[in-house]
DOBALUM-194749 format. One record per residue (C-alpha): residue number from 1; chain; x negated, y negated, z negated. Coordinates in pm, whole numbers, padded with zeros to 5 digits. Example, Ala and Ser with C-alpha at 12.3 -4.5 7.8 and 13.67 -1.06 7.14 Angstrom:
DOBALUM-194749
i=1; ch=A; px=-01230; py=00450; pz=-00780
i=2; ch=A; px=-01367; py=00106; pz=-00714
***
This chain:
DOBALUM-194749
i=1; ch=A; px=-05526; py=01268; pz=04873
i=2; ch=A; px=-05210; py=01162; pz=04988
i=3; ch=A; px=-04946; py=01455; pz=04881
i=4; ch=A; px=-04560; py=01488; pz=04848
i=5; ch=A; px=-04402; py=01510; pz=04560
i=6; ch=A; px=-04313; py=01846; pz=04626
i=7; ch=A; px=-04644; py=01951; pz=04690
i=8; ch=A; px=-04713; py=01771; pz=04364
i=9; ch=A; px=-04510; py=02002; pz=04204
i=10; ch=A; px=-04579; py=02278; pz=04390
i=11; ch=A; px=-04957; py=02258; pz=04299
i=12; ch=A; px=-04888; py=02187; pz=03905
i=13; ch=A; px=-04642; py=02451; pz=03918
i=14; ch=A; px=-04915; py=02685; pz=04137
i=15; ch=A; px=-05198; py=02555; pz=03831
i=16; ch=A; px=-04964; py=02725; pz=03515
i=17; ch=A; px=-04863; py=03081; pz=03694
i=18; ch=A; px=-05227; py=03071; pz=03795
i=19; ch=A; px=-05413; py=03198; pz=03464
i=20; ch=A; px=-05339; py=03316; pz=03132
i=21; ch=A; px=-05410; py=02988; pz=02933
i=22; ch=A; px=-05162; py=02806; pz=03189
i=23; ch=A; px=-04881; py=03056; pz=03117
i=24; ch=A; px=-04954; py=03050; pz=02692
i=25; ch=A; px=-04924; py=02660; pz=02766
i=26; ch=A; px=-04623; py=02640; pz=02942
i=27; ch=A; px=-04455; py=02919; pz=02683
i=28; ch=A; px=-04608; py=02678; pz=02394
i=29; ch=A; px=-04480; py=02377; pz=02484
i=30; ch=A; px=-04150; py=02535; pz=02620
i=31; ch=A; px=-04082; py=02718; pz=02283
i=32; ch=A; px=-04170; py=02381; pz=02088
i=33; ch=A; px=-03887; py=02224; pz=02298
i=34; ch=A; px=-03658; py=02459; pz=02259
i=35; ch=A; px=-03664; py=02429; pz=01855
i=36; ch=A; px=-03655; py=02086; pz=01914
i=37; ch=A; px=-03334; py=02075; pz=02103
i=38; ch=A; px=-03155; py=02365; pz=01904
i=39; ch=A; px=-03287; py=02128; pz=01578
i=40; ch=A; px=-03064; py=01836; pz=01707
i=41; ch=A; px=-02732; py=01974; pz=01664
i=42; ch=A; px=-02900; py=02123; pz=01266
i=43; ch=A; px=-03120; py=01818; pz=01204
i=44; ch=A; px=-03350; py=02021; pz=00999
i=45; ch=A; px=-03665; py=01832; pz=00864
i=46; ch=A; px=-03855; py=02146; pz=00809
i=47; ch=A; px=-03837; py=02205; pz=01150
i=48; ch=A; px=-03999; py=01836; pz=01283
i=49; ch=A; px=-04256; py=01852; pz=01045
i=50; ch=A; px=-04351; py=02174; pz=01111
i=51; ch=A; px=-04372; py=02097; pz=01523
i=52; ch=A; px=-04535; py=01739; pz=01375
i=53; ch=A; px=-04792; py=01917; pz=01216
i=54; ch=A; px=-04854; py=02161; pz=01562
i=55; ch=A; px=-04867; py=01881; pz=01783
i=56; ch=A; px=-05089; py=01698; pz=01557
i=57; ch=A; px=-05305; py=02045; pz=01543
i=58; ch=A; px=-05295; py=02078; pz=01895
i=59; ch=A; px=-05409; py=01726; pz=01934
i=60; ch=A; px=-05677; py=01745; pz=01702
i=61; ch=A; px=-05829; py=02091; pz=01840
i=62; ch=A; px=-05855; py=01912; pz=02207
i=63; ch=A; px=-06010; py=01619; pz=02036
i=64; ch=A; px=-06267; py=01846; pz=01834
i=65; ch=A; px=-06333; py=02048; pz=02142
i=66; ch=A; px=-06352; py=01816; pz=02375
i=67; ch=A; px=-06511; py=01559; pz=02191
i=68; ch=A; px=-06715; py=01363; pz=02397
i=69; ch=A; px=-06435; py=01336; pz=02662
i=70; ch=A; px=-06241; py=01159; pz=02384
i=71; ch=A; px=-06484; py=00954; pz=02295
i=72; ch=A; px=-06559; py=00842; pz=02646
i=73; ch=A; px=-06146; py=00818; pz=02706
i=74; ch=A; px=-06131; py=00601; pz=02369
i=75; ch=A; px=-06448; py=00400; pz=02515
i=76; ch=A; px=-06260; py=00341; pz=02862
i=77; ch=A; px=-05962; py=00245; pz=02670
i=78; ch=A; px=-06158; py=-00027; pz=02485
i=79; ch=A; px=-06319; py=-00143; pz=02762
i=80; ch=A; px=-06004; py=-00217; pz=02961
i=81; ch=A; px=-05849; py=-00395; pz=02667
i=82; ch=A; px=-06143; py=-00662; pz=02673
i=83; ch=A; px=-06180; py=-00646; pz=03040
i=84; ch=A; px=-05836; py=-00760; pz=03017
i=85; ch=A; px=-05853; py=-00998; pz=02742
i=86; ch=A; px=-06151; py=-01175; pz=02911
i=87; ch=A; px=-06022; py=-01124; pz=03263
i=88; ch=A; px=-05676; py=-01134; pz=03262
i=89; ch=A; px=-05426; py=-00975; pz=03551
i=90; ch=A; px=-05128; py=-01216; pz=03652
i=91; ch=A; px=-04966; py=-00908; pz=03732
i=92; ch=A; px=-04974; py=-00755; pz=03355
i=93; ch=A; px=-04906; py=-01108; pz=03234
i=94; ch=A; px=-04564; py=-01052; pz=03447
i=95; ch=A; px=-04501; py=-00751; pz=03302
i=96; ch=A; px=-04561; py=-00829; pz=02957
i=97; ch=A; px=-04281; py=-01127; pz=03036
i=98; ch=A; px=-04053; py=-00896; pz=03176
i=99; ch=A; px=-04081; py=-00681; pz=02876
i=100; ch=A; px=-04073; py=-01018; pz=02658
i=101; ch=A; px=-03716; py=-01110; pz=02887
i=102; ch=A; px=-03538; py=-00760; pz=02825
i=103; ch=A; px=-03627; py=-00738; pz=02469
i=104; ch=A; px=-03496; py=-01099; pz=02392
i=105; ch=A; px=-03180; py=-00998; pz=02613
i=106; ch=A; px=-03175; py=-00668; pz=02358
i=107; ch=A; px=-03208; py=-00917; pz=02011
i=108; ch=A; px=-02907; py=-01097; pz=02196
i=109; ch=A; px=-02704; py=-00896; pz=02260
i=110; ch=A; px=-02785; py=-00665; pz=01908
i=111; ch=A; px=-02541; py=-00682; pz=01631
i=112; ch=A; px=-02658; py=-00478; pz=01351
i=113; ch=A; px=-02991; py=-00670; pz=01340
i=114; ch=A; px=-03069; py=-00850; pz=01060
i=115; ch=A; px=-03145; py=-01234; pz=01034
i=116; ch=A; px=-03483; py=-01228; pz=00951
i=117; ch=A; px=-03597; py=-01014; pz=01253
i=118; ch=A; px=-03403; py=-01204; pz=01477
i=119; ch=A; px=-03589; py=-01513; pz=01394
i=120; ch=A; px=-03871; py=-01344; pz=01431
i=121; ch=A; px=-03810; py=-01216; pz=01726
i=122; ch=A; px=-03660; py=-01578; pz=01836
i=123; ch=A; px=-04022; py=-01775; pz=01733
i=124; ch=A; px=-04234; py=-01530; pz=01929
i=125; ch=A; px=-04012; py=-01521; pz=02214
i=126; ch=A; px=-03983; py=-01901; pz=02224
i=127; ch=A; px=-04367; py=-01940; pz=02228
i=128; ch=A; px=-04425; py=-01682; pz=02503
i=129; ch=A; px=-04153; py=-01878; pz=02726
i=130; ch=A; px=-04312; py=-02187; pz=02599
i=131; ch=A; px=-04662; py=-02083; pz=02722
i=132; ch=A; px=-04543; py=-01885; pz=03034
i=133; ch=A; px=-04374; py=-02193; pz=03197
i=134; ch=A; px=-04691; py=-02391; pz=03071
i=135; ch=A; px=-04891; py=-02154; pz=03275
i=136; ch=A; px=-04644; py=-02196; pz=03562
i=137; ch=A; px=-04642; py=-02582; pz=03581
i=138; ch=A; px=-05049; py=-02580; pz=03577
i=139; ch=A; px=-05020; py=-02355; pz=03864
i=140; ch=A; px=-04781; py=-02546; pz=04055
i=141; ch=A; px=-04980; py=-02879; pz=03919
i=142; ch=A; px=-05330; py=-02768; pz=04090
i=143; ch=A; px=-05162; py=-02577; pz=04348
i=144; ch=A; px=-05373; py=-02230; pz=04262
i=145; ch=A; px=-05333; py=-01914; pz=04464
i=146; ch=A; px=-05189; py=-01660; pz=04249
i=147; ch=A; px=-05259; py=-01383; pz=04478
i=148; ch=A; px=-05656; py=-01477; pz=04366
i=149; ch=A; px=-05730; py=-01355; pz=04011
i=150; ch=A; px=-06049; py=-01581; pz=04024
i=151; ch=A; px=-05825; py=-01932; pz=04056
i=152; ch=A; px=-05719; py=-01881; pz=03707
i=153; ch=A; px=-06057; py=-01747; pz=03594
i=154; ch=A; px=-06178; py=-02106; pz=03705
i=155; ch=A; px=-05939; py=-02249; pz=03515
i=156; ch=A; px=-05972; py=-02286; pz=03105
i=157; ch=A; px=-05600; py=-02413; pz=03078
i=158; ch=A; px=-05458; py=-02156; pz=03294
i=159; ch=A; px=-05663; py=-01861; pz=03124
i=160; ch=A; px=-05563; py=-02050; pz=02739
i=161; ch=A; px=-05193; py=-01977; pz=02820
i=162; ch=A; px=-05275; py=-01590; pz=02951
i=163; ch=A; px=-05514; py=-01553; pz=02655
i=164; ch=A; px=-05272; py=-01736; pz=02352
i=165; ch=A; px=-04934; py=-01515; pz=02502
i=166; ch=A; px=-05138; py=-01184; pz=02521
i=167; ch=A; px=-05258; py=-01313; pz=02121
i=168; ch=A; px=-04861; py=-01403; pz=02061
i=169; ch=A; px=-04743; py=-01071; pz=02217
i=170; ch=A; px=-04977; py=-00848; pz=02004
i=171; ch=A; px=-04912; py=-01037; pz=01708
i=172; ch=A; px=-04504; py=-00973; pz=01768
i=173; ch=A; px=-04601; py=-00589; pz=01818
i=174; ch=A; px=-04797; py=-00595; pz=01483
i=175; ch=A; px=-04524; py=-00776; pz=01248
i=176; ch=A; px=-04249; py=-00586; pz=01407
i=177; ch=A; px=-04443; py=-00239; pz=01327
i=178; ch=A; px=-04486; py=-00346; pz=00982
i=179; ch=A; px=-04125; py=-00484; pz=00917
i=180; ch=A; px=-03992; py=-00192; pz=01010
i=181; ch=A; px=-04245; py=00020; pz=00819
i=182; ch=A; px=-04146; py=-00232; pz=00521
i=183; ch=A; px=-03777; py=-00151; pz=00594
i=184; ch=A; px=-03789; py=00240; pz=00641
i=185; ch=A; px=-04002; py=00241; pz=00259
i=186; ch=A; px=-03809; py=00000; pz=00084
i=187; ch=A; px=-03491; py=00224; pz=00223
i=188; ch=A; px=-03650; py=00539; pz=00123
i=189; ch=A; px=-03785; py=00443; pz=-00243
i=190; ch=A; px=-03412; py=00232; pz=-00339
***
């Protein structure tokens, strides 16, 4: 179906003034806003854990009621991470260098970080670049066609430097989730 975005909104707009449960959605999650923009002038915690704990709520009475749609969603989701793992995309190895590029630009170009996660961020960085113009010069070496997933899938060296930079990128994502989990507590209980 090949729509407009108008129409788009015109039909998602059409979908909430349609029933009852569409209008007590839109005037849930509009009300929920608004606290949550008059709380930013205020900065009251009672107020974000108390829309915390309703969007967790809501989240959890979709999950219990809908439970086998989760569980096939959380399946899917699975699924497409090994899919990927095993068969990698050069197009989400791009983007995961593009992401890699602006957030070494961002450590740059970041004063208040602090030493220790800007070597961190420096190592990981420098291996991703390191394996992402080893990728490149194997390409360019056997002359593959990039447009053709299955050239690198015939390929253990090309696949071993998609494979080891996904491995490196997740393993950045994990020790920068728990440094700054480290951080925030040690912050909080000083």
């Amino acid at each position: 179906m090949n729509l407009s975005i108008l129409d788009k909104i015109l039909l998602i707009l059409k979908y909430f003034v349609s029933s009852f449960l569409g209008i007590e959605m839109f005037l849930v999650g509009s009300l929920l806003f608004l606290f949550l923009i008059l709380n930013i002038k205020k900065n009251n915690p009672l107020v974000k854990i108390i829309i915390s704990i309703i969007f967790v709520c809501i989240l959890l009475f979709i999950s219990g009621g809908f439970h086998s749609y989760v569980e096939d969603s959380i399946h899917a989701f699975l699924k497409g991470i090994m899919t990927y793992y095993y068969f990698p995309s050069i197009t989400f190895y791009y983007i995961i260098i593009l992401i890699v590029t602006f957030l070494l630009i961002y450590t740059i170009l970041r004063d208040h970080m602090d030493r220790v996660k800007r070597i961190i961020n420096y190592l990981f960085f420098f291996m991703m670049y390191l394996f992402f113009l080893g990728f490149f010069s194997n390409v360019i070496y056997l002359q593959m066609e990039l447009s053709l997933d299955k050239s690198v899938y015939n390929d253990p060296l090309s696949l071993a430097f998609i494979q080891m930079s996904n491995l490196i990128f997740f393993l950045w994502i994990v020790v920068t989730v728990f440094y700054y989990l480290y951080r925030y507590f040690r912050r909080k209980f000083d």
